[in-house]
N, CA and C atoms as a LAMMPS dump frame, in Angstrom:
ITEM: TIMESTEP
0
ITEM: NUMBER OF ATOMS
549
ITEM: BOX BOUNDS ff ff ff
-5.0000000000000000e+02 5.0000000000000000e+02
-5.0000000000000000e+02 5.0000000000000000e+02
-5.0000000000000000e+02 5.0000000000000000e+02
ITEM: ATOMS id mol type element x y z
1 1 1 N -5.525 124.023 186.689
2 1 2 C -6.315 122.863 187.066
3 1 3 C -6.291 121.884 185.9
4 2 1 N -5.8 120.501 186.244
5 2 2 C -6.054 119.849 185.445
6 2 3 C -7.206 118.8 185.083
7 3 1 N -7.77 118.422 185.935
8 3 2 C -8.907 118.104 185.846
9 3 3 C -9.113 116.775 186.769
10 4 1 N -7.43 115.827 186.951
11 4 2 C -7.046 115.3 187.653
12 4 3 C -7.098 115.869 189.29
13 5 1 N -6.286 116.388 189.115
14 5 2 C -5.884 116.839 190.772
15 5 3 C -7.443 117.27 191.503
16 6 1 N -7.714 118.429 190.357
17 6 2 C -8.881 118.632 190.9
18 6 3 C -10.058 118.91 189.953
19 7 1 N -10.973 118.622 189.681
20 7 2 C -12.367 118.587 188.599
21 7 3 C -12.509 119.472 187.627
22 8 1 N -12.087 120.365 187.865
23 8 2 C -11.853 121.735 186.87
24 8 3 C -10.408 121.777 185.804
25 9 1 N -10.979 122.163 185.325
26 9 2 C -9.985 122.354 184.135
27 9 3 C -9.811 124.05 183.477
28 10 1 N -8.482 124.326 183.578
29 10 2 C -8.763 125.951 183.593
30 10 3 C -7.263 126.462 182.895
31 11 1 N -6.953 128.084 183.052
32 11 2 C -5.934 128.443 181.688
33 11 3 C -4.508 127.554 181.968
34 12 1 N -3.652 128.174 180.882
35 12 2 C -2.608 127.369 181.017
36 12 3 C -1.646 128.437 180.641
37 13 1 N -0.164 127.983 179.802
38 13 2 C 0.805 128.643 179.337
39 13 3 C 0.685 129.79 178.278
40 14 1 N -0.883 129.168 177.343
41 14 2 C -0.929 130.377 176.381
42 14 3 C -1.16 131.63 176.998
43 15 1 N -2.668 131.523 177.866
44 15 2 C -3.153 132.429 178.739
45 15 3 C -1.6 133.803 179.696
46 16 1 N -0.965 132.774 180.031
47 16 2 C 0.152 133.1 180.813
48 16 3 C 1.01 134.077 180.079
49 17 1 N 1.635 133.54 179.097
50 17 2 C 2.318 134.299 177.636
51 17 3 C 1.234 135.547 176.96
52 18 1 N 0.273 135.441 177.127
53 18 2 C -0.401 136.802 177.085
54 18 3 C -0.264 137.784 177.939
55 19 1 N -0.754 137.327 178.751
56 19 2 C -0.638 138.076 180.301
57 19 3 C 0.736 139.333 180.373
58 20 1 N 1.748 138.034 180.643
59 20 2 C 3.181 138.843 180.511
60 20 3 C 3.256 139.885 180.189
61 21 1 N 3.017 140.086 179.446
62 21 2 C 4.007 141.236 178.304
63 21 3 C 3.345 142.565 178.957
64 22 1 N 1.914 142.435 179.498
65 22 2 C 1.092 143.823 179.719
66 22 3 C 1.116 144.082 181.189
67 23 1 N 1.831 143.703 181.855
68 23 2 C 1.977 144.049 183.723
69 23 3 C 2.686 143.544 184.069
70 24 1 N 3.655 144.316 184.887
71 24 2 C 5.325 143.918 185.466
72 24 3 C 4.962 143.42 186.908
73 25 1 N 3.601 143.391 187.548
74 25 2 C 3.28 142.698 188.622
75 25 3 C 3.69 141.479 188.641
76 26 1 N 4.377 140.687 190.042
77 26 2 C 4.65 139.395 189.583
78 26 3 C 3.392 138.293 189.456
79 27 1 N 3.443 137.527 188.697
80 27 2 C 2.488 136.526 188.642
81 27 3 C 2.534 135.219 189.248
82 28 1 N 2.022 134.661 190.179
83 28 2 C 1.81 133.323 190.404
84 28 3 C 0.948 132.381 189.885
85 29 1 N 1.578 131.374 189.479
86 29 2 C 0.981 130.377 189.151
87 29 3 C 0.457 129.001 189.896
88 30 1 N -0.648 128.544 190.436
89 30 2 C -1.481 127.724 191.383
90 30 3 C -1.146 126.924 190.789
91 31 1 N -0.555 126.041 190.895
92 31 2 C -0.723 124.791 189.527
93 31 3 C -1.497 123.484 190.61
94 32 1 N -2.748 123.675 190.641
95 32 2 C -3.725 122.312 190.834
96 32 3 C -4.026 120.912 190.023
97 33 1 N -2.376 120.699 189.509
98 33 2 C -1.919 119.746 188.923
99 33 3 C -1.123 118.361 189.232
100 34 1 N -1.414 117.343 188.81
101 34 2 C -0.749 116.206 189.585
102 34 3 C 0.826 116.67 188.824
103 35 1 N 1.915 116.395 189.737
104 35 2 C 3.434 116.007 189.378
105 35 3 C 3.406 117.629 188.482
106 36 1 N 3.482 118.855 189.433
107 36 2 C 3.807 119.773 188.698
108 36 3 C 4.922 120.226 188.219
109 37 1 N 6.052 119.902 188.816
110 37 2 C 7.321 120.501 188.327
111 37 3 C 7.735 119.932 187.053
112 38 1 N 6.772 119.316 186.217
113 38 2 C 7.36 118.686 184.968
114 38 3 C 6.887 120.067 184.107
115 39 1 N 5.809 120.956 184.728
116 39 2 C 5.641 122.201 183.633
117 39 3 C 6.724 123.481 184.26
118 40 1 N 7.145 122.926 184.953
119 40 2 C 7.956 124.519 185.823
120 40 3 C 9.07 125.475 184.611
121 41 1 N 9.379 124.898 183.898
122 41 2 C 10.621 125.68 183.034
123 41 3 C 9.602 126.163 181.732
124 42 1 N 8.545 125.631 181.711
125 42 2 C 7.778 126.175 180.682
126 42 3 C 6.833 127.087 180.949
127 43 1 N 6.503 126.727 182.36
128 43 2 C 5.407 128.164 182.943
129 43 3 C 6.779 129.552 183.304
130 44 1 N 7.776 129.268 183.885
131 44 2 C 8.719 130.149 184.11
132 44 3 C 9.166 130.522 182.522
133 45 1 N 9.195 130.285 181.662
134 45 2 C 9.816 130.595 180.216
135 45 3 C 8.734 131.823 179.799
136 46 1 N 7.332 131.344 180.407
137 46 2 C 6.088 131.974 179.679
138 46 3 C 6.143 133.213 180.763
139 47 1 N 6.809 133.021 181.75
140 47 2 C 6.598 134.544 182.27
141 47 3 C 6.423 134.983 184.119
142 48 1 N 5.913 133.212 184.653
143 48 2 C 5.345 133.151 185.879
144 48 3 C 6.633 133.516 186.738
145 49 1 N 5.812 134.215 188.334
146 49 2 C 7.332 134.335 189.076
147 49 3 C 7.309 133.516 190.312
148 50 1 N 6.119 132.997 190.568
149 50 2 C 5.938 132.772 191.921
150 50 3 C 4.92 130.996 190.711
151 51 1 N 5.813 129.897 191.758
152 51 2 C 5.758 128.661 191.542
153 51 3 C 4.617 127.911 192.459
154 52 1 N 3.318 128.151 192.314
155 52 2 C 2.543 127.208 193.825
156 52 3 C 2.376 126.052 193.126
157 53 1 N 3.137 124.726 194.201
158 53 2 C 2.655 123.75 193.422
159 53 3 C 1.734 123.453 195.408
160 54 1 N 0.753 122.006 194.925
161 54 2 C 0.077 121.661 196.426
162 54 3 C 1.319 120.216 196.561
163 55 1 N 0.955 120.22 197.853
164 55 2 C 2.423 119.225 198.337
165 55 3 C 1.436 117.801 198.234
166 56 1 N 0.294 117.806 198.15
167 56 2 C -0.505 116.683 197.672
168 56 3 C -0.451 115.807 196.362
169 57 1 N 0.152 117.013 195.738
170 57 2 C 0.569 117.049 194.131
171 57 3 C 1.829 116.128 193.637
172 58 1 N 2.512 116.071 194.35
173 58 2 C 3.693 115.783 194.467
174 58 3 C 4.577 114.48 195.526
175 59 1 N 5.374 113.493 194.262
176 59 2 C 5.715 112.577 194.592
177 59 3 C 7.154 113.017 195.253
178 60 1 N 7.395 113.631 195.084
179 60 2 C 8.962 113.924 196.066
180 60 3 C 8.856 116.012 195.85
181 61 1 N 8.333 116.503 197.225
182 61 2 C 8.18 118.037 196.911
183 61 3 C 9.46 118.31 196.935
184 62 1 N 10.457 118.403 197.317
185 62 2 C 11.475 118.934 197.775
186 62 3 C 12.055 118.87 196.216
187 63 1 N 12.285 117.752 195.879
188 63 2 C 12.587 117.683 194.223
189 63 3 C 11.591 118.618 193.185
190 64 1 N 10.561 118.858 193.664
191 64 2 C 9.64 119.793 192.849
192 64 3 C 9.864 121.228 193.005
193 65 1 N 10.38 121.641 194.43
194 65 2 C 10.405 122.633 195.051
195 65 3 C 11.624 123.539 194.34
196 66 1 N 12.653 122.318 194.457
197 66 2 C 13.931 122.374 193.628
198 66 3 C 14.075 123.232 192.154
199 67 1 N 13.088 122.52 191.459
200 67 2 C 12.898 122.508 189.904
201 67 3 C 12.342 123.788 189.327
202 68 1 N 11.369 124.047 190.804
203 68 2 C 10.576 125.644 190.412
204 68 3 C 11.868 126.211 190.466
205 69 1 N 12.528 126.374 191.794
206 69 2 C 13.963 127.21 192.175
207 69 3 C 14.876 127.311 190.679
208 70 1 N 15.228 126.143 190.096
209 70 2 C 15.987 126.399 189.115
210 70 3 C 15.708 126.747 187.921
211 71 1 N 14.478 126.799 187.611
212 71 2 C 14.098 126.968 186.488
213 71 3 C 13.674 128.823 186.827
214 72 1 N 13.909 129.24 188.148
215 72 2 C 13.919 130.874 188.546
216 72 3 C 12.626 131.546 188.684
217 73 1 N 11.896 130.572 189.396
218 73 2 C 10.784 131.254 190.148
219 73 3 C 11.243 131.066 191.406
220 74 1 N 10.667 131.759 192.272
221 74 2 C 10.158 131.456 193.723
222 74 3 C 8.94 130.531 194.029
223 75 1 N 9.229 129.684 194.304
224 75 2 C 8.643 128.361 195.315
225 75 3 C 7.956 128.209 196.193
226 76 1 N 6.945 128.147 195.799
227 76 2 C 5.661 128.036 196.818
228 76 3 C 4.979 126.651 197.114
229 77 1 N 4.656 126.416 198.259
230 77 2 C 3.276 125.354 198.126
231 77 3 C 1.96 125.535 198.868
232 78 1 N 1.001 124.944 198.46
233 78 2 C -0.218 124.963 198.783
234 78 3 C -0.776 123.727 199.743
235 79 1 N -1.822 123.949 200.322
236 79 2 C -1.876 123.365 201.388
237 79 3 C -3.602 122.93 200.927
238 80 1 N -4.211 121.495 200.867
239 80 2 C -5.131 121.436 201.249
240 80 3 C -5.991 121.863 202.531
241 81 1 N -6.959 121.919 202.693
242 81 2 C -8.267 121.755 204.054
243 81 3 C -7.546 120.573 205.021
244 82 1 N -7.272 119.223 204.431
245 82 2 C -7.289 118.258 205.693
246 82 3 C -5.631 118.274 205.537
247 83 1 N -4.507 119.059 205.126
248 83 2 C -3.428 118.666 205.562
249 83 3 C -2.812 119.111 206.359
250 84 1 N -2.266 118.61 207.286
251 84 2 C -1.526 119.649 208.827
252 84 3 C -0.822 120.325 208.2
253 85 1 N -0.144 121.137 208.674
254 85 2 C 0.798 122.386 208.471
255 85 3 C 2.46 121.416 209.075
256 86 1 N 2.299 120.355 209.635
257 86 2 C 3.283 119.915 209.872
258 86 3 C 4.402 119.54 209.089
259 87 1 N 3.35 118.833 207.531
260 87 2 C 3.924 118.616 206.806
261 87 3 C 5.06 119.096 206.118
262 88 1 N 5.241 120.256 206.317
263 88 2 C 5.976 121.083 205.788
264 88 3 C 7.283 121.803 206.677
265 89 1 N 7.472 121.072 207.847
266 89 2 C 8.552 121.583 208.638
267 89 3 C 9.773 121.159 208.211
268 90 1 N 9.886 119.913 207.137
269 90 2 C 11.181 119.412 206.917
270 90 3 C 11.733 120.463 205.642
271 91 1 N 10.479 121.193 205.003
272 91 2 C 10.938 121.743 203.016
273 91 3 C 10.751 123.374 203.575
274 92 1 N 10.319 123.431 205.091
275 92 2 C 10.202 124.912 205.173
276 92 3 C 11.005 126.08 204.426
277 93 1 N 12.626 125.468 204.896
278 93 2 C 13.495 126.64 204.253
279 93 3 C 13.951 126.38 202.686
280 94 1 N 12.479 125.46 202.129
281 94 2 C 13.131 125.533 200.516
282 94 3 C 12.105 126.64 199.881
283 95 1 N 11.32 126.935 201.123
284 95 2 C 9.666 127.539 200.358
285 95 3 C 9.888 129.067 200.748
286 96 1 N 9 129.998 199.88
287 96 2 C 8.9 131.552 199.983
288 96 3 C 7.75 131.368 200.382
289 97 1 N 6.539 130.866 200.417
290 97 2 C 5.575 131.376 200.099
291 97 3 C 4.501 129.991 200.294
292 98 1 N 3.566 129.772 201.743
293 98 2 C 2.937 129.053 201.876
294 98 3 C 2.04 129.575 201.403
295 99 1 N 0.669 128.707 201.058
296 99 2 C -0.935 129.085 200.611
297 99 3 C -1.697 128.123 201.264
298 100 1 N -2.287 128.617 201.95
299 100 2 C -3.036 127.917 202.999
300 100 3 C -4.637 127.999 202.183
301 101 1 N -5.208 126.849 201.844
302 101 2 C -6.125 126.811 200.84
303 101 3 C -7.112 126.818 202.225
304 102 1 N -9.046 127.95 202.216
305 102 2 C -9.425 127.526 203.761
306 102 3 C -10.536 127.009 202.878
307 103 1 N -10.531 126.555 201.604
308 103 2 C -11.924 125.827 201.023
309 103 3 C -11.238 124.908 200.314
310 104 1 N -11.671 123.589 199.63
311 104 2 C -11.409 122.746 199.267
312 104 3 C -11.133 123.257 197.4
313 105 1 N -9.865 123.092 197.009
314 105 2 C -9.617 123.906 195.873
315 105 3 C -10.373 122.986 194.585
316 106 1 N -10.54 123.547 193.752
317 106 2 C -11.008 123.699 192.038
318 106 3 C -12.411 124.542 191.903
319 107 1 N -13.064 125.341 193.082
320 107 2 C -13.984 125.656 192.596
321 107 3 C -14.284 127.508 193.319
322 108 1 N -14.565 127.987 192.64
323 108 2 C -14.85 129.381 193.087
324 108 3 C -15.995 129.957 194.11
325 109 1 N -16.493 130.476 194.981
326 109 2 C -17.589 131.079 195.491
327 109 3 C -17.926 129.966 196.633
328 110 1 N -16.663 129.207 197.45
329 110 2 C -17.174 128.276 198.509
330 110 3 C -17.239 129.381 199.441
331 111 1 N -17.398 128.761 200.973
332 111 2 C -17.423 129.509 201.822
333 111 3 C -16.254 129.153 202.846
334 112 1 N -15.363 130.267 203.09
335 112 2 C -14.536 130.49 204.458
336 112 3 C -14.777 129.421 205.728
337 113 1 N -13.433 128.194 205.741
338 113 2 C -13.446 127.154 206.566
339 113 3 C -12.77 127.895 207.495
340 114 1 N -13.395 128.404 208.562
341 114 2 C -12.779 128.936 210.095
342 114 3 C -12.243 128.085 210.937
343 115 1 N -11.91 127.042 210.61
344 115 2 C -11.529 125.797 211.198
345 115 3 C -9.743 125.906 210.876
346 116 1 N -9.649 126.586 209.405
347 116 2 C -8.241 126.753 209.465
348 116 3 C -7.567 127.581 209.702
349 117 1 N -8.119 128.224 210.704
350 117 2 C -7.318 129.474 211.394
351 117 3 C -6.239 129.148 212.105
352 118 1 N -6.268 128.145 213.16
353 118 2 C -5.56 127.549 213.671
354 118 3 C -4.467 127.27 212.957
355 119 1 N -4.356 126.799 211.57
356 119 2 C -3.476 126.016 211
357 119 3 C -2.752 127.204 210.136
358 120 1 N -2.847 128.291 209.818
359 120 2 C -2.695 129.56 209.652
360 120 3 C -1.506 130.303 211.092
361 121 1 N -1.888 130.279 212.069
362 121 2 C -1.438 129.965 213.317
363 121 3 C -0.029 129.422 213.326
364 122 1 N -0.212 128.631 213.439
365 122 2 C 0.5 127.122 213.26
366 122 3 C 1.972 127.067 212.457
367 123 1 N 1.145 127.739 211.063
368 123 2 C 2.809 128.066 210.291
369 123 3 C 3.249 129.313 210.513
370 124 1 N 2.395 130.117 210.931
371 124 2 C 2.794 131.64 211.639
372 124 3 C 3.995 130.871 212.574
373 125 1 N 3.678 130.175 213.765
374 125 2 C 4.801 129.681 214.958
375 125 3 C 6.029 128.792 214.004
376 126 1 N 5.575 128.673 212.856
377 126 2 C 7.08 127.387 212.536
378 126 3 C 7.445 128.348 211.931
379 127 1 N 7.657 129.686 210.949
380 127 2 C 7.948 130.348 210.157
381 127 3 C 8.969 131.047 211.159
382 128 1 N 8.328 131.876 212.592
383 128 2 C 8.977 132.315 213.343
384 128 3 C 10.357 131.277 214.052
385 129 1 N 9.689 130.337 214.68
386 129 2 C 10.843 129.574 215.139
387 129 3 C 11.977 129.138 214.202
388 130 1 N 11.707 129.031 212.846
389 130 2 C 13.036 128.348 211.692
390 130 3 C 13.835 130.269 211.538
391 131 1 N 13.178 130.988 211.63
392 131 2 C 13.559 132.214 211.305
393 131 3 C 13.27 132.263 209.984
394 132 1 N 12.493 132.285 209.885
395 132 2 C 12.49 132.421 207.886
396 132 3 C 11.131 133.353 208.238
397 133 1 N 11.463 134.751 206.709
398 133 2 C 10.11 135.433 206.471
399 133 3 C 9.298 134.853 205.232
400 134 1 N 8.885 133.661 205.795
401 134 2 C 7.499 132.876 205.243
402 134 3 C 6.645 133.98 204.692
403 135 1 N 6.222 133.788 203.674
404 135 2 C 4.933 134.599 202.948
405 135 3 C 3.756 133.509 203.254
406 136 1 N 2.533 133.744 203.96
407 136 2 C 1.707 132.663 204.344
408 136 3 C 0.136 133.479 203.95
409 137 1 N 0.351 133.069 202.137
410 137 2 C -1.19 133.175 201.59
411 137 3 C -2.124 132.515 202.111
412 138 1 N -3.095 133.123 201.876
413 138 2 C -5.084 132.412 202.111
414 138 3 C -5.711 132.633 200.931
415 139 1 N -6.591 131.406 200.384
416 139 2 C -7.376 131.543 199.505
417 139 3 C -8.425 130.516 200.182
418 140 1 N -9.577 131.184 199.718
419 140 2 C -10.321 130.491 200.021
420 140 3 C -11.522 131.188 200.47
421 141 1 N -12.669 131.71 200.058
422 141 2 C -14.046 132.802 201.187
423 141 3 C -13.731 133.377 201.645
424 142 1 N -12.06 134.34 201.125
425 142 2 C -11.527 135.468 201.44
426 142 3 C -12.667 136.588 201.183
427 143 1 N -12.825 137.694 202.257
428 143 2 C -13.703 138.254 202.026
429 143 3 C -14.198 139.612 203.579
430 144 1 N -14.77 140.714 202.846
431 144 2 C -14.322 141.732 204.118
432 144 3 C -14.647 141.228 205.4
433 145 1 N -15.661 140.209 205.604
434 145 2 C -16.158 139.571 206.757
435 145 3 C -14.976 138.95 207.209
436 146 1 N -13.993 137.756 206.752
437 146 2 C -13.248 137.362 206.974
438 146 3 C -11.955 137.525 207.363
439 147 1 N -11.58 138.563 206.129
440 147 2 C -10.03 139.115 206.193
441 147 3 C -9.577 139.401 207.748
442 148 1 N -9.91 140.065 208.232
443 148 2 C -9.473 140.241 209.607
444 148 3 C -9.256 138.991 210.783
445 149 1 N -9.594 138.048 210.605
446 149 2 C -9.585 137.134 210.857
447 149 3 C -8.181 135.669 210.751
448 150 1 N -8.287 136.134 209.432
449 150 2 C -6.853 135.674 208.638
450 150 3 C -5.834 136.32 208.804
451 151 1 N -6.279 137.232 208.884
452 151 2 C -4.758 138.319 209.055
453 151 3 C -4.314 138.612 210.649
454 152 1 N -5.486 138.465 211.358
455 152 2 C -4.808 138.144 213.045
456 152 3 C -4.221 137.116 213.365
457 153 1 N -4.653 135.94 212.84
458 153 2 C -4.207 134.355 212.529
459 153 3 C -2.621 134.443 212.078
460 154 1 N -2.151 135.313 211.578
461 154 2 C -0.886 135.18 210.572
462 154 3 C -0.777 135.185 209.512
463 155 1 N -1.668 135.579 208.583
464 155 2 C -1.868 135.53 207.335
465 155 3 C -1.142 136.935 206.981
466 156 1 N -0.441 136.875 205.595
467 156 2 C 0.33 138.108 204.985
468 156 3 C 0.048 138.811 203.877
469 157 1 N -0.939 137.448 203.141
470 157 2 C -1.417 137.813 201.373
471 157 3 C -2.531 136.674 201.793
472 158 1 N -3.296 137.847 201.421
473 158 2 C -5.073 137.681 200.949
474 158 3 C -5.359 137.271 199.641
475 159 1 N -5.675 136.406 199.101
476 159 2 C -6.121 136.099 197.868
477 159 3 C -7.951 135.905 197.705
478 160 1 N -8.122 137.028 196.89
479 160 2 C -9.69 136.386 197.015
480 160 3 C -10.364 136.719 195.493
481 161 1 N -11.382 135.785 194.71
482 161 2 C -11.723 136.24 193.85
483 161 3 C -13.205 136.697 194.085
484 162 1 N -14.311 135.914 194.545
485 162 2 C -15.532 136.486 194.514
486 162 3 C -15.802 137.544 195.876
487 163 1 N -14.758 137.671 196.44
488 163 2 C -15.292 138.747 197.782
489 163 3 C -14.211 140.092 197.364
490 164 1 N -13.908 140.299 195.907
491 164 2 C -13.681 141.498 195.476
492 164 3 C -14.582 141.393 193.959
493 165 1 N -14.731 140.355 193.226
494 165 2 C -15.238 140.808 192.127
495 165 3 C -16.613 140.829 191.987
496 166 1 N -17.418 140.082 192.728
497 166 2 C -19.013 139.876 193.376
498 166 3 C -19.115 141.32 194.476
499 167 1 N -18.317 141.764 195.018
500 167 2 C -18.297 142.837 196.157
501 167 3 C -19.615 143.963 195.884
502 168 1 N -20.767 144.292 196.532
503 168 2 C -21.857 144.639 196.178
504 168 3 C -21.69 146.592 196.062
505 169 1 N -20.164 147.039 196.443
506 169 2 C -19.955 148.332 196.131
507 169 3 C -18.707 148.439 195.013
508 170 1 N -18.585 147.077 194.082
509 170 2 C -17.473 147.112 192.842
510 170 3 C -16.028 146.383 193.596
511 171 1 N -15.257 146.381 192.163
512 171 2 C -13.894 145.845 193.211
513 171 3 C -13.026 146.498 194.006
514 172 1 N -13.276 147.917 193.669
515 172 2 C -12.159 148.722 194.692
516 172 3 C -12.727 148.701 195.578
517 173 1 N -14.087 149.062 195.832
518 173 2 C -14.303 148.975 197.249
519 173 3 C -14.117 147.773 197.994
520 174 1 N -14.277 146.484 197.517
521 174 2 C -14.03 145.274 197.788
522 174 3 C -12.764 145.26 198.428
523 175 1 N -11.718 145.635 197.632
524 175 2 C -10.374 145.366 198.093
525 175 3 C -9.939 146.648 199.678
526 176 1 N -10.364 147.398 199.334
527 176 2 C -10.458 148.56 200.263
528 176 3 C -11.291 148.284 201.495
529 177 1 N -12.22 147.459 201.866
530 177 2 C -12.877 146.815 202.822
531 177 3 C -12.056 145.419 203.365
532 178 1 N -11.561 144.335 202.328
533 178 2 C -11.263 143.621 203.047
534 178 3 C -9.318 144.532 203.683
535 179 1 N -8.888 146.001 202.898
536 179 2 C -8.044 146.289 203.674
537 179 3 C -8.074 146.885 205.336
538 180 1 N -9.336 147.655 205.202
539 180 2 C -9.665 147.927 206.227
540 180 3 C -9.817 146.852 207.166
541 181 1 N -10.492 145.64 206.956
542 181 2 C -10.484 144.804 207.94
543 181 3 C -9.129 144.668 208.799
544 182 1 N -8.523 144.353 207.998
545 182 2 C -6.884 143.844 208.761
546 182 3 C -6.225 145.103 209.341
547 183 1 N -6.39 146.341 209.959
548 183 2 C -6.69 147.373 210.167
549 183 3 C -6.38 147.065 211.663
């Protein structure tokens, strides 16, 4: 977050270059930054594998989309609350990995917009029709109430921070509830 795109301001490359070295899990990087692909060879240098930039972010995505690709991440984008899912039928087959944001991003502990289920949906049907296996994240009031919900919708990867780390039986159980949901 840069503070631009969206009000918050949060880690960066050092954070990232720490990270690395101690878990071979891949890492994605959200970048809630205006004109992100100008950091892409430096977040990929520091370690990141998975590139989210938001297509709001961006003055030409496809050229951004590009830049993650070459600099050897996988290419993602993120999706505001008010942007159709349409947007994205022309860069579909440049992307791994949609993120369907269902709260308005820079801030933690909103609540689950059920309104974007539909739009969840939506790239579920364009993912199928282009033939591509779209990865189609959710962030957003992810949470055991919810998950099931998202994941009937078309959702593939759950992202959630306060409905596993707030979770009132710890985080495993957290994560273990919202697995059960999708069940």
């Amino acid at each position: 977050m840069d503070g631009s795109f969206v009000p918050n301001i949060t880690i960066g490359i050092p954070v990232l270059e720490a990270i690395r070295p101690i878990t071979k899990l891949p890492i994605d990087v959200h970048m809630m930054v205006v004109e992100p692909a100008r950091f892409a060879q430096q977040f990929a240098d520091a370690g990141a594998d998975i590139f989210t930039i938001h297509v709001e972010a961006c003055d030409d995505l496809e050229a951004s989309l590009n830049d993650a690709r070459a600099a050897g991440m996988r290419p993602a984008v993120s999706m505001k609350p008010d942007t159709p899912a349409s947007v994205l039928q022309s860069v579909l087959p440049l992307i791994d990995r949609v993120l369907v944001m269902t709260v308005e991003p820079g801030f933690g502990g909103q609540s689950f917009m059920p309104e974007m289920l539909p739009k969840i949906a939506r790239l579920a049907d364009m993912a199928h029709a282009a033939g591509t296996e779209l990865e189609i994240a959710v962030d957003g009031g992810i949470k055991d109430d919810t998950a099931g919900d998202v994941i009937d919708a078309g959702a593939t990867t759950l992202i959630s921070g306060t409905g596993v780390f707030n979770y009132a039986g710890g985080m495993k159980a957290g994560i273990e509830a919202m697995r059960s949901a999708g069940s």
